[in-house]
C-alpha positions in Angstrom: 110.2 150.0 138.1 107.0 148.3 138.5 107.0 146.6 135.6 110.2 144.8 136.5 108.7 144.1 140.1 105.7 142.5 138.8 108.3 140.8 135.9 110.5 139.4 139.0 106.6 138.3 140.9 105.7 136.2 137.9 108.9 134.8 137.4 108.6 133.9 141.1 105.3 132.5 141.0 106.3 130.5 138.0 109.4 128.6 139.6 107.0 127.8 142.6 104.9 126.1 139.7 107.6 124.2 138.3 108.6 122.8 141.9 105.1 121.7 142.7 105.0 120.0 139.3 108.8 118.7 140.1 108.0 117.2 143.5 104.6 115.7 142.1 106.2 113.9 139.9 109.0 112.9 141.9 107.0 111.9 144.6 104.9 109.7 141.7 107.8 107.6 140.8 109.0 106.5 144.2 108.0 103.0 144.2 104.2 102.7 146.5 101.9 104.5 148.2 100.2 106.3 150.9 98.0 102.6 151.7 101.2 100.6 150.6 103.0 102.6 153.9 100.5 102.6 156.1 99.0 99.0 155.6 102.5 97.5 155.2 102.1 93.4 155.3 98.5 93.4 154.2 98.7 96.0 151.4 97.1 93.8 148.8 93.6 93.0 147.7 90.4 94.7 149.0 91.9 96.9 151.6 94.7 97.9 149.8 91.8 98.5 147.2 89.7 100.3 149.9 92.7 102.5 151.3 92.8 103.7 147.9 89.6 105.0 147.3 89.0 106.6 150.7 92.5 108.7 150.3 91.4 109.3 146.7 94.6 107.6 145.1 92.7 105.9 141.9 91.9 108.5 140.2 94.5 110.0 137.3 97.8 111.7 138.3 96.7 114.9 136.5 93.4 114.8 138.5 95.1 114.6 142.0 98.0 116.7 141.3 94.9 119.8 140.3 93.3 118.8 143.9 96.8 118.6 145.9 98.0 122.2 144.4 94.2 123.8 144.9 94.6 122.5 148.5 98.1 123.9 148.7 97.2 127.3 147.7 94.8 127.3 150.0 96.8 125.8 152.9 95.5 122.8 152.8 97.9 119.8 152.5 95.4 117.1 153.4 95.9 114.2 155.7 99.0 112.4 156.6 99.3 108.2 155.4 97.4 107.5 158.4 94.5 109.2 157.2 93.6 110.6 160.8 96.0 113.3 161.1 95.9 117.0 159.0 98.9 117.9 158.0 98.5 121.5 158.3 98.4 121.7 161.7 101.2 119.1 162.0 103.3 121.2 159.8 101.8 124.5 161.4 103.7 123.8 164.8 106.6 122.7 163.1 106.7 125.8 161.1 106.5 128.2 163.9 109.0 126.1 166.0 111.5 126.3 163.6 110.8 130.2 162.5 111.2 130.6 166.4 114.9 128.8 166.4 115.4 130.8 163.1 114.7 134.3 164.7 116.8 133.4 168.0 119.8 132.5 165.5 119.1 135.7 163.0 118.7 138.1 165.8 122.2 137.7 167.0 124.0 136.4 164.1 122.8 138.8 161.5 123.8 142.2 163.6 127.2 140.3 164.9 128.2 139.2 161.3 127.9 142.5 159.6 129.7 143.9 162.5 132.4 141.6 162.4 132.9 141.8 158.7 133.0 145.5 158.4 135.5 145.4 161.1 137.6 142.8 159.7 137.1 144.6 156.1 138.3 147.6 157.6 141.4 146.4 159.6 142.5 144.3 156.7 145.6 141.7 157.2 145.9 143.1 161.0 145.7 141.2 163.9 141.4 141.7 164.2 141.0 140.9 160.4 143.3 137.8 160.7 141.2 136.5 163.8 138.0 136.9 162.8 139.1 135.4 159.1 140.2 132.2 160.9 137.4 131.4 163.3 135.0 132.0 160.0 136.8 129.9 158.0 136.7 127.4 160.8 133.2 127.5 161.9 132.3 126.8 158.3 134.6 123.5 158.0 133.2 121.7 161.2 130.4 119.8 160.9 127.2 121.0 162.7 126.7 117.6 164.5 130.1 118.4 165.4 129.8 121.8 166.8 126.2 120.6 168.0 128.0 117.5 170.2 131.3 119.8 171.3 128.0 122.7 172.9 126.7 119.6 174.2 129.3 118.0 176.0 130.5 121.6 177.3 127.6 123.7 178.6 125.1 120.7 178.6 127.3 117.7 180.3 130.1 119.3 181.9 128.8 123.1 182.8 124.9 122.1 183.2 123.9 125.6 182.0 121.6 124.1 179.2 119.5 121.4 179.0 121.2 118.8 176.3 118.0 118.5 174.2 114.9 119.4 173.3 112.1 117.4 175.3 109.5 120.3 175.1 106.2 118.7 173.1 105.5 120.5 169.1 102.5 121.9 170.3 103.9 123.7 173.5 103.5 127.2 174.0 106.9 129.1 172.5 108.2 130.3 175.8 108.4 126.7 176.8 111.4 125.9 174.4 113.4 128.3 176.4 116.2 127.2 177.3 116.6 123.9 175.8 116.6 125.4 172.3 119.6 128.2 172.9 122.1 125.2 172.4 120.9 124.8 168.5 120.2 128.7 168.4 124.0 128.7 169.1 125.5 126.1 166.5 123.2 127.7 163.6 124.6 131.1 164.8 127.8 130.2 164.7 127.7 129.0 160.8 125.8 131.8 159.6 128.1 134.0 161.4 130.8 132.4 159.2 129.2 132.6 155.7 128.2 136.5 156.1 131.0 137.9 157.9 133.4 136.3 155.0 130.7 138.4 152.4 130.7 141.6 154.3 134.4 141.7 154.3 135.0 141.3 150.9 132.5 144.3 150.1 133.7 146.5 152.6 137.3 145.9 151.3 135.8 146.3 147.7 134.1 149.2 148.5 137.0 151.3 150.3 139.3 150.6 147.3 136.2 152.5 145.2 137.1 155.5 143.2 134.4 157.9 145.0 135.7 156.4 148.5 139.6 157.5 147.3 137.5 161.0 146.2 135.9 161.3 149.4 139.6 160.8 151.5 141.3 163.1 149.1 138.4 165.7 149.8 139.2 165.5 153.3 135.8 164.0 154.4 136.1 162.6 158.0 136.9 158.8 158.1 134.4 157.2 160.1 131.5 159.6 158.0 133.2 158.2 154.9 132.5 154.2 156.4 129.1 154.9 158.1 127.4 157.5 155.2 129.4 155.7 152.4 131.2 152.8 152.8 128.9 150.7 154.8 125.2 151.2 153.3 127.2 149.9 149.7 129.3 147.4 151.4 125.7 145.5 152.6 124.0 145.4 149.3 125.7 142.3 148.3 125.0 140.4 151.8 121.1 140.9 151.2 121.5 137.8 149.0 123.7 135.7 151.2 121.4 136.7 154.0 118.5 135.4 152.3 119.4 132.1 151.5 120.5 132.1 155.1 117.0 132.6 156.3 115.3 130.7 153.6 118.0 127.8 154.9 117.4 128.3 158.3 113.7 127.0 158.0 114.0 124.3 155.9 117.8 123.4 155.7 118.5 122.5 159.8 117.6 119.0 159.3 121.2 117.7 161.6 120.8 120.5 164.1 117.4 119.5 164.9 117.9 115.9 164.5 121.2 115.9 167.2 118.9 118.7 169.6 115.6 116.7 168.9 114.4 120.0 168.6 110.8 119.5 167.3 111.2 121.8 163.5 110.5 121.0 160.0 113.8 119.6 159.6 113.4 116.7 162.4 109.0 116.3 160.9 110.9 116.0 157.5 113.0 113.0 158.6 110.4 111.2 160.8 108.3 111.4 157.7 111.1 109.6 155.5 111.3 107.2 157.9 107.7 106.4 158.4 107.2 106.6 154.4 104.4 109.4 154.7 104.4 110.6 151.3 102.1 113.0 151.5 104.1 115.1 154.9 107.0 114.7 152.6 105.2 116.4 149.7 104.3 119.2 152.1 107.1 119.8 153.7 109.5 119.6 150.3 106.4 122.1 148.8 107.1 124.8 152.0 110.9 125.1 152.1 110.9 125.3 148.2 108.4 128.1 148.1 110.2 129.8 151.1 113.4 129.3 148.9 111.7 131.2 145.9 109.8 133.7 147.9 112.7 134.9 150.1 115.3 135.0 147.5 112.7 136.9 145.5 112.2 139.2 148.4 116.0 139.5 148.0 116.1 140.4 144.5 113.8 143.2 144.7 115.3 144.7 148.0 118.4 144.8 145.6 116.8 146.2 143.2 115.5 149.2 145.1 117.9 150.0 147.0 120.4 149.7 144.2 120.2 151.9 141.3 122.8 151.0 139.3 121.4 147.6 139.5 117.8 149.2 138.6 118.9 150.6 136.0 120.8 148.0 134.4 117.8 145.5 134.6 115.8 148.4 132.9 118.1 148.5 129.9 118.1 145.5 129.4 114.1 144.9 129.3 
């Protein structure tokens, strides 16, 4: 068992390698620079020269990639184009901000999806399953600037229960986004909601049409002792993974939701970055969401892996 978990850590660490190497290169072969972006018109001759040396971009792609990764693993990203400003504590706030609109959404959605799906699982093709089924399946084909613009115009505009957007500062203490941020918690809620229910439903059906769940009935163990002790606990192995990416998504992957809320994450950094051409912000923020990516789907796979024997197991025969 160790062996496989320190197998799956090294596998881990080496696909955060690969994407650091990856985004390097990528961010290499865009056409300019750092100066180019920040000097603009009068990027050419000595201070375009200058700019260069002071940020460090003449010497060899090898050399500066070995300084960029060294800083990363230490948490140091360097400074933005401007040369002023560090990006890790630009990215710092941004981090927590979004963490704090991913733990608003998880803390309902999470509990509420796996409720939902074991009860739509467990009413199958009634009246609760066939609800539930639909308002997944549409909450997953509207768009989230969409959904973000019908919460708007309806508790924002017409109800003036929420603020509309997000005017709170990065920097602000956390308590301050409340409540202009509940109006994004919402919208992400709603489509995670949709992804895991749909998950949990399909396990728990699978898992009360099981051969030791048929044993169990025939035995005359009580119902509900057969979903809670039995049904359930196996029904939720499969979600961990869904769950995961859901997480590892909701930090890096909101982009539109806090673009349309102007809520001040990683997302919305990500796109002003883009926009003002600061490479190096790019390069951080790309670095971050991939390593949250790797690191929570690994976190997944080993949660699997414990509480799953069978799974254990098979990954030990195979090894």
């Amino acid at each position: 068992m160790i062996q496989l978990l320190l197998r799956r850590l090294a596998l881990g660490f080496v696909t955060v390698w690969l994407v650091s190497v990856i985004i390097f290169l990528g961010v290499e072969a865009l056409p300019g620079d750092a100066c180019t972006a920040v000097l603009e018109r009068d990027a050419h001759g000595e201070a375009l020269a200058k700019c260069r040396a002071d940020m460090g971009l003449n010497a060899p792609a090898l050399a500066r990639y070995v300084d960029w990764a060294g800083g990363a693993i230490q948490g140091d990203f360097g400074v933005s184009a401007n040369g002023q400003d560090s990006i890790t504590e630009i990215v710092g706030y941004r981090v927590r901000n979004s963490l704090l609109l991913a733990a608003g959404a998880l803390s309902v959605g999470i509990p509420l999806s796996i409720l939902l799906g074991a009860m739509a699982g467990l009413w199958r093709d009634t009246w609760v399953d066939i609800l539930f089924s639909t308002g997944a399946i549409f909450a997953m084909t509207i768009p989230e600037f969409v959904a973000a613009t019908i919460l708007i115009l309806i508790f924002a505009i017409w109800l003036g229960w929420v603020p509309a957007i997000v005017l709170t500062p990065a920097d602000a203490p956390p308590l301050e986004f409340f409540p202009e941020f509940v109006l994004a918690a919402v919208v992400l809620t709603m489509i995670m909601i949709a992804h895991i229910m749909r998950m949990v439903r399909s396990s728990v059906i699978e898992v009360m049409a099981s051969d030791y769940v048929q044993m169990a009935t025939l035995k005359g163990v009580p119902y509900w002792q057969i979903v809670f002790r039995h049904a359930l606990p196996n029904a939720l192995l499969p979600a961990i993974n869904v769950i995961a990416l859901t997480v590892a998504w909701l930090l890096g992957g909101v982009v539109v939701v806090e673009v349309v809320f102007n809520y001040p994450g990683l997302g919305r950094l990500l796109i002003d970055a883009i926009s003002d051409r600061d490479l190096p912000v790019v390069q951080a923020i790309t670095m971050i969401v991939a390593a949250t990516y790797v690191g929570v789907n690994l976190v997944a796979d080993i949660l699997g892996l414990v509480l799953n024997p069978r799974l254990r197991s098979h990954h030990m025969r195979r090894g």
